[in-house]
C-alpha positions as CSV (number, residue, x, y, z in Angstrom):
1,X,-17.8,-9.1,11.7
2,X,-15.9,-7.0,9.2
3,X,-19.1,-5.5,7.8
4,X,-21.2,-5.0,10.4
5,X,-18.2,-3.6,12.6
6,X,-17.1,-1.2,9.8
7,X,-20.3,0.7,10.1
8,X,-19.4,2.2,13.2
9,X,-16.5,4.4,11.0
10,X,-17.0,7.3,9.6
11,X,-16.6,6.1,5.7
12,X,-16.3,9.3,4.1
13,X,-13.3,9.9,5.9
14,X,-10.3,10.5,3.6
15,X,-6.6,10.6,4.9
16,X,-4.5,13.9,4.2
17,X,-2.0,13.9,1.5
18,X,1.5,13.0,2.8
19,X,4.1,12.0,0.0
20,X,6.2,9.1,1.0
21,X,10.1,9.5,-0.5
22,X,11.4,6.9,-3.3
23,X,14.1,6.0,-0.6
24,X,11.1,5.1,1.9
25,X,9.5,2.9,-0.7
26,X,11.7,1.1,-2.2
27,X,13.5,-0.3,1.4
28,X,9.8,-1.2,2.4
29,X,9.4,-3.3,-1.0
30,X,13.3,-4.5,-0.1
31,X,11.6,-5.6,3.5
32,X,9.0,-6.8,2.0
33,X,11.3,-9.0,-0.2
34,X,9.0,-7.9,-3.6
35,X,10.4,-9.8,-6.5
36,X,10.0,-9.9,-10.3
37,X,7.1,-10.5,-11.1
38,X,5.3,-10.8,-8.0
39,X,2.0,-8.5,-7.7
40,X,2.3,-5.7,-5.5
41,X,-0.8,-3.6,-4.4
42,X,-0.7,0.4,-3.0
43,X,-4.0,0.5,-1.4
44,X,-4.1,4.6,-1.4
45,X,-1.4,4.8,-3.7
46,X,-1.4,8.9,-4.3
47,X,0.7,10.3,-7.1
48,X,1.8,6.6,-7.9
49,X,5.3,7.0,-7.3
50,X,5.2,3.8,-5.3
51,X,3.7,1.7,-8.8
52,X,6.6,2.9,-10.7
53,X,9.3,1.7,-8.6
54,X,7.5,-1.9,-8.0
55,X,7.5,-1.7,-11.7
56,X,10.8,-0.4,-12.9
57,X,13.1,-1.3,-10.2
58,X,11.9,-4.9,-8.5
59,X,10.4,-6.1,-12.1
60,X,6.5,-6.4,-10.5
61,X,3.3,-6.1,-11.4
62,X,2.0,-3.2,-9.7
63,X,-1.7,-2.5,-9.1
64,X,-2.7,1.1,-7.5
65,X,-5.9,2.2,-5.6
66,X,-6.9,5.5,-5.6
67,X,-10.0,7.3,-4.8
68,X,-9.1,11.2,-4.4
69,X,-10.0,12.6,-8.2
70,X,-6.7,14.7,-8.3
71,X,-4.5,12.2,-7.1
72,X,-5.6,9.5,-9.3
73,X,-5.2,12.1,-12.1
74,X,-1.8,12.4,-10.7
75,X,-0.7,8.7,-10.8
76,X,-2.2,8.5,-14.3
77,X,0.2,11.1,-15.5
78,X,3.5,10.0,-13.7
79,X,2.2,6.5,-15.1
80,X,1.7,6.8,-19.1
81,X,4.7,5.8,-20.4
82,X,4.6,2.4,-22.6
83,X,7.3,0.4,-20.7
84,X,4.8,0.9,-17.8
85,X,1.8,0.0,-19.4
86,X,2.0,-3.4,-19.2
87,X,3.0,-3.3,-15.4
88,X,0.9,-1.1,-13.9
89,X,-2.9,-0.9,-13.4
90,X,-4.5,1.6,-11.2
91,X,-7.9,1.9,-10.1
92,X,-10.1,4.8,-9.7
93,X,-11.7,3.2,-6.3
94,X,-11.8,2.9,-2.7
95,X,-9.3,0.6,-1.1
96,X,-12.0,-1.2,1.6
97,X,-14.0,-2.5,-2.1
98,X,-11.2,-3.8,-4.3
99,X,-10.7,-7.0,-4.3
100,X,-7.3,-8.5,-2.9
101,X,-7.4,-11.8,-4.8
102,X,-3.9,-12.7,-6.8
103,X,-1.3,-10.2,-4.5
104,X,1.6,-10.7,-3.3
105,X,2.8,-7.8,-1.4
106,X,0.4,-5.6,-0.3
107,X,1.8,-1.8,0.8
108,X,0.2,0.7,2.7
109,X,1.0,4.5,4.1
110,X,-2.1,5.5,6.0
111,X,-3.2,6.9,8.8
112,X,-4.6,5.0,12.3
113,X,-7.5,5.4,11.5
114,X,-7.6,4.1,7.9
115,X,-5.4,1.1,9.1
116,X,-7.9,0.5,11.9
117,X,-10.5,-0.1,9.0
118,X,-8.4,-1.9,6.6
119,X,-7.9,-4.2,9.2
120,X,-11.6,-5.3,9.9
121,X,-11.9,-5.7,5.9
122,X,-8.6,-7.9,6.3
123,X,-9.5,-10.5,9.1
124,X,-12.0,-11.9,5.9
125,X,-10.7,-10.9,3.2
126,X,-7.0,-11.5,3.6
127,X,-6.1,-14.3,1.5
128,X,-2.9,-16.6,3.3
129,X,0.5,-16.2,2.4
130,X,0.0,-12.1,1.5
131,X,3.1,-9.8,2.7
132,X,2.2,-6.3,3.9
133,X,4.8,-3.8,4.6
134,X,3.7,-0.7,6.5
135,X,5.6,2.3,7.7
136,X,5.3,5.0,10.7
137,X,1.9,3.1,12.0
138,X,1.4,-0.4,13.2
139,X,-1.5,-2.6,11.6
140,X,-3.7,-2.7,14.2
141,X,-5.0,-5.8,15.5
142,X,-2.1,-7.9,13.9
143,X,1.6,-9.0,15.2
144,X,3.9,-7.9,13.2
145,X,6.7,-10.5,11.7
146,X,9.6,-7.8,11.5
147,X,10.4,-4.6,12.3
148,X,13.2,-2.6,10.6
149,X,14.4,1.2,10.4
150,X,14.9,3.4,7.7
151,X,16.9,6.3,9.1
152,X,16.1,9.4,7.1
153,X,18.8,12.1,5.7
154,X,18.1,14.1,8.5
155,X,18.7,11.1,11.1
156,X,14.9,10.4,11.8
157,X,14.0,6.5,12.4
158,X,10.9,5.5,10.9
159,X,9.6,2.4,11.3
160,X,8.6,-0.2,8.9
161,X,6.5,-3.5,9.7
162,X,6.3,-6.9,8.0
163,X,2.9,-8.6,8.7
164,X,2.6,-12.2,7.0
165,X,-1.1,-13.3,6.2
């Protein structure tokens, strides 16, 4: 199962830095029909740009996981003023140990490969009635509920799934 097939990747592997724009984000939280005070989780969440608009512009709880040192630092920064405070909580971990328990929406920029693992951890983990919103890869080993485009400045298409636990 999920543990016993997750040994066969490579679990130092980390996923390169790619910044996602505030546009991007907040029409996958619009896909994923975040609401106020919903909890929304950014399993790799980077800088943390994506906890301060669940926060500030939907009215959510946001909960970040981050394991790369100078990104965490990053998000922790961008994430220390007081109205946030009370919104956000990030964690200093990686995203295949943190618990999934009490989330809503769970959003997630990652590569293949990292999807390909999340995915194991998900078949038993996944608690019902969890929304994931993903863009540019598909969640491998799952049917997606939607699909939508976000057409870029620059007249790219990039897709965005809907996967509904």
């Amino acid at each position: 199962m999920a543990d016993s097939t997750l040994q066969y990747f490579d679990q130092s592997y980390r996923d390169p830095q790619f910044f996602t724009t505030p546009e991007l984000i907040r029409f996958c939280l619009q896909v994923a029909q975040l609401q106020p005070n919903e909890t929304m989780m950014d399993l790799g969440c980077g800088d943390g740009r994506s906890l301060r608009i669940a926060a500030e512009e939907f009215g959510a709880k946001a909960v970040g996981v981050e394991l790369d040192d100078q990104r965490f630092a990053e998000a922790q920064t961008m994430l220390q003023q007081d109205e946030l405070r009370e919104r956000v909580e990030l964690r200093h971990a990686s995203y295949l140990e943190t618990p999934l328990e009490g989330v809503d929406v769970i959003y997630l920029y990652l590569t293949r490969y990292s999807l390909g693992m999340l995915s194991f951890r998900f078949e038993e983990l996944l608690p019902p009635g969890i929304r994931i919103v993903v863009h540019t890869f598909t969640l491998p080993g799952y049917e997606h509920h939607e699909v939508h485009q976000f057409a870029t400045p620059m007249g790219e298409m990039i897709p965005v799934y809907l996967y509904c636990s």
